[in-house]
N, C-alpha and C positions, 0 to 999 in steps of 0.2 A: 397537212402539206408542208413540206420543207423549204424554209425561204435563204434564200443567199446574200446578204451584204457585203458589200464593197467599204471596206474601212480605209478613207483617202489619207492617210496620213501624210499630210502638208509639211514634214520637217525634212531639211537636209543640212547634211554639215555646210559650214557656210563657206569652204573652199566653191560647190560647187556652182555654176552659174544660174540663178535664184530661174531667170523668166525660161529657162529650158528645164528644170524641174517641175515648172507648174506646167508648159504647155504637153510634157510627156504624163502628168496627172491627170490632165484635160484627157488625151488623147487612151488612158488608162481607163476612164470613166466611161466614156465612149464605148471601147470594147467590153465593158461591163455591162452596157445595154443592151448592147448585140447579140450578147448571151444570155439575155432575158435575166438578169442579176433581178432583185426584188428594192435593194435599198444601197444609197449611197451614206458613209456616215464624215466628218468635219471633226476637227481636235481644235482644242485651245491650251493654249500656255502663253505666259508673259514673260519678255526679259531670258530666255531659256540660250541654252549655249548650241541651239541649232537653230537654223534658218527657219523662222514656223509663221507663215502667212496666219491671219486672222480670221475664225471661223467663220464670221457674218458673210466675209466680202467672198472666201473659197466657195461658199453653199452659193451665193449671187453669179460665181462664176460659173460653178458645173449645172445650176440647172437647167440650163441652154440645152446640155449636154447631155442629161439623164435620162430621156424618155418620158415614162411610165413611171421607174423608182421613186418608195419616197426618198424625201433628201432630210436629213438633221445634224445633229452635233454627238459629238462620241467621246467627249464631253461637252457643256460651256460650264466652266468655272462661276456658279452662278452666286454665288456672295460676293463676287468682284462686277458685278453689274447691277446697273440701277435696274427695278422688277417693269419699272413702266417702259424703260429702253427694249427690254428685253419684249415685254407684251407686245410693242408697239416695231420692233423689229422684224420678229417672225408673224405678226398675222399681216408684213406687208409683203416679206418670203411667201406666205400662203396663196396670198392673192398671184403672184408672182410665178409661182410653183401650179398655180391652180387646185389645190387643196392638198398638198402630199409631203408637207414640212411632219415634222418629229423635233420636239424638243428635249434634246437630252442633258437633263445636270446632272452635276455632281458636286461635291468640296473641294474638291485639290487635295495636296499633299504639300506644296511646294512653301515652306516659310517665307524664300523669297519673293513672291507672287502677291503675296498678302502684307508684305512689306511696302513693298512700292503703290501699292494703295489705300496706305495706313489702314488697313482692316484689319481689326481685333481675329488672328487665327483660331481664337478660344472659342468666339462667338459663332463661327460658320454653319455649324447645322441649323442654330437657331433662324438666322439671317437665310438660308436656305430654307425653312420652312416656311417664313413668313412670306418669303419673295412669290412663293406658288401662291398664295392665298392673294396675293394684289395681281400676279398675274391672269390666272382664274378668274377673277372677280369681273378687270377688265375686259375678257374674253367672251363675258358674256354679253356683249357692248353696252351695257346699262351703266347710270349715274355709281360712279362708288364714292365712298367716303369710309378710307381707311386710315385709323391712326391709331399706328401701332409702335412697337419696341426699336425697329429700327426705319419704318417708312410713315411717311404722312402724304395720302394722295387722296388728289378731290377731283372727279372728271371722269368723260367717258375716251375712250382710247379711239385715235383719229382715225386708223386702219381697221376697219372689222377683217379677223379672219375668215375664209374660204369656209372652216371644217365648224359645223356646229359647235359652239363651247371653247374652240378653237384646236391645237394639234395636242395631239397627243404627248405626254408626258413622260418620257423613260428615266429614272433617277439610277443613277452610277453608285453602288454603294461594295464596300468589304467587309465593314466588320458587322457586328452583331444588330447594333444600335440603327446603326443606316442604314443597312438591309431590312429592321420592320419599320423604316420611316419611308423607303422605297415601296413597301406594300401597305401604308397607311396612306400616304401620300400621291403614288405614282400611277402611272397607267401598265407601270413595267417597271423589271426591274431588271436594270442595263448592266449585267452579271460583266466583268473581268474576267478575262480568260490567261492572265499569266501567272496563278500560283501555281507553284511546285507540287503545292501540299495534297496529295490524291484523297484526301480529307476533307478537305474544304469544299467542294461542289457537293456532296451529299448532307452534312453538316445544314450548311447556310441555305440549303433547299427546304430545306425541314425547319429553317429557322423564320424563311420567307413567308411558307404554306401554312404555319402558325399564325404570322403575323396577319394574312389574308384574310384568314376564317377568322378570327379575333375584330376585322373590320367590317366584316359582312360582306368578302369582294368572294367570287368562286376561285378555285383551285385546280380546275379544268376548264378547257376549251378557253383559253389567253395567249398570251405573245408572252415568250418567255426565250428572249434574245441573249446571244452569247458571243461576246467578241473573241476571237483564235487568230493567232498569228500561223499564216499555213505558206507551205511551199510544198509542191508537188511536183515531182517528176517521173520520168520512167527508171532513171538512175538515181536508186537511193545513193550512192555513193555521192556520188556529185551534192544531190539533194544537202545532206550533211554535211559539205566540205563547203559548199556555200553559203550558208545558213552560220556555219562556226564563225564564217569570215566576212562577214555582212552585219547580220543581224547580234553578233556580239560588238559588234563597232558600236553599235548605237546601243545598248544596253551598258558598256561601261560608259555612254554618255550620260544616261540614266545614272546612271552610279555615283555621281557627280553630288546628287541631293542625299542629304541625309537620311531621308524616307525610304530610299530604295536600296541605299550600300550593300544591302544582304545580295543583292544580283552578284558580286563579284566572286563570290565562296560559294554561291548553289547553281553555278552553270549547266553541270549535267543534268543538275535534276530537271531546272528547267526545261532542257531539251527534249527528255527522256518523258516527264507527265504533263506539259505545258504547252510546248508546242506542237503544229501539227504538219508533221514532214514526211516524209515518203513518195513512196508510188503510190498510184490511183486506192489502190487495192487496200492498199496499207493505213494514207489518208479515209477514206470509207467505215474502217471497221473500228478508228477511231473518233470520227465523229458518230457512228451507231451506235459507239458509248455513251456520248455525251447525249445523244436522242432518247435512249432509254429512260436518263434522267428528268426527260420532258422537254430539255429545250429543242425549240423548235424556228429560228432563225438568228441563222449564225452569220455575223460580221465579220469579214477576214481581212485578214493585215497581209498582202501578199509581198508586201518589196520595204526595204528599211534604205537609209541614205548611202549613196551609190551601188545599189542591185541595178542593174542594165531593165527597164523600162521592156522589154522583150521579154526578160524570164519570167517578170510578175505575169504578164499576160500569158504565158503560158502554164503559168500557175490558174489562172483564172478559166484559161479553155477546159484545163483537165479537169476542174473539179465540176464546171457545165456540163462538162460531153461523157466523162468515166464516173466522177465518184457522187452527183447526184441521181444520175439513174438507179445506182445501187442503196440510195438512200431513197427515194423515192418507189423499190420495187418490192 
């Protein structure tokens, strides 16, 4: 069965008026319900040169608002948080949520990020490995006594979570190394959906499903989720004419960090194997691509800073009502 996520992306350029951009999120989230959506997802960045509310408080805000969905992070930068904040955060989400929190890490990219919290950038996968293991630990509500490389915690965690063990685990990874610590480590691995490279999704599947079997996890019947940036319409033309004029605004803001520069020389390609834009029709037989490959719940980024709150939603009825029946038939 094919599930649908809602990737809330909380940033806008900072011209526009911050508490009308989150109450039209709100009101995004909502119609994501309505349409029986399966997940809501939350972003984190620090210090960034767009307006970007803070994941904890956004997931506190929309779960009023979600239903059924679960709700998590799509990312949390989690080497820039303490693992007992974090354990003791979301199993109070849980309780809160009523069992249906998802916690998703990753590393970053952002040097600045890891500046302004004097954190060693060299150190983060480590400090990411270790942060699961004290959160884990906690989760299970029992006495721990961890002292390790970068934490020393002694206690049991004041919040027990909802979900046995606590939520589940999605790790955000790209390259080689963090995609098998995503499948040593994870419950999932919270695949990227904007490389260019038509390489790379078959590659790092193959680099995951090694990694799986090598830890004794199965390689069928899992969650095997995939964020995509989509806009869909009846009129490709429009489709692409908006989409140039949108959603490149906020990718040369991206462009900004030294990580991503390469966004400003591969626009087409982007466009062309990365995104996913069209009519119903067109949207469909590109994500039956990506289903081939296994994944099986897809997180969509429907609107970027100043797209009118209208079109995402119509981005979100068509792929409800037109291009999951065709993925589901």
């Amino acid at each position: 069965m094919i599930k649908l996520g809602l990737l809330a992306s909380h940033q806008w350029p900072r011209e526009l008026p911050l508490a009308e951009s989150i109450t039209g999120l709100v009101d995004l989230v909502q119609t994501a319900r309505d349409l029986s959506f399966d997940s809501v997802f939350t972003i984190n960045h620090f210090l960034g040169n767009l307006a970007s509310p803070q994941p904890i408080s956004m997931m506190a805000t929309l779960i009023p608002h979600s239903g059924s969905m679960q709700v998590g992070t799509g990312i949390l930068l989690l080497p820039l948080f303490h693992p007992v904040h974090v354990a003791e955060e979301f199993a109070s989400l849980d309780q809160i949520s009523g069992g249906r929190m998802i916690l998703g890490v990753g590393v970053g990219y952002r040097q600045e990020e890891y500046a302004a919290f004097s954190v060693n950038m060299k150190k983060r996968g480590r400090m990411l490995e270790e942060s699961l293991q004290v959160i884990r630990a906690l989760w299970t509500c029992e006495e721990i006594d961890h002292q390790g490389e970068f934490y020393r915690v002694q206690g049991k965690i004041s919040c027990p979570p909802v979900q046995p063990g606590g939520p589940k685990i999605w790790i955000g990874a790209g390259a080689r190394k963090p995609v098998q610590r995503a499948a040593k480590l994870g419950d999932a691995w919270f695949v990227p959906g904007n490389t260019p490279s038509p390489e790379y999704m078959p590659k790092h599947i193959a680099i995951y499903d090694e990694a799986l079997a090598a830890a004794g996890k199965p390689t069928e019947g899992i969650e095997r989720p995939l964020m995509k940036e989509v806009y869909v319409s009846h009129d490709p033309a429009q489709a692409r004419q908006e989409v140039v004029h949108y959603m490149r605004k906020e990718y040369e803001a991206y462009a900004n960090y030294d990580a991503l520069r390469w966004f400003e020389d591969r626009w087409d390609e982007i466009l062309e194997h990365s995104l996913l834009v069209g009519t119903p029709d067109q949207v469909a037989k590109k994500m039956r691509a990506f289903m081939d490959m296994g994944f099986n719940h897809f997180i969509v980024r429907p609107f970027w800073g100043g797209l009118p709150y209208a079109t995402a939603e119509r981005t979100l009825r068509l792929l409800a009502e037109e291009v999951r029946p065709q993925l589901e038939g």
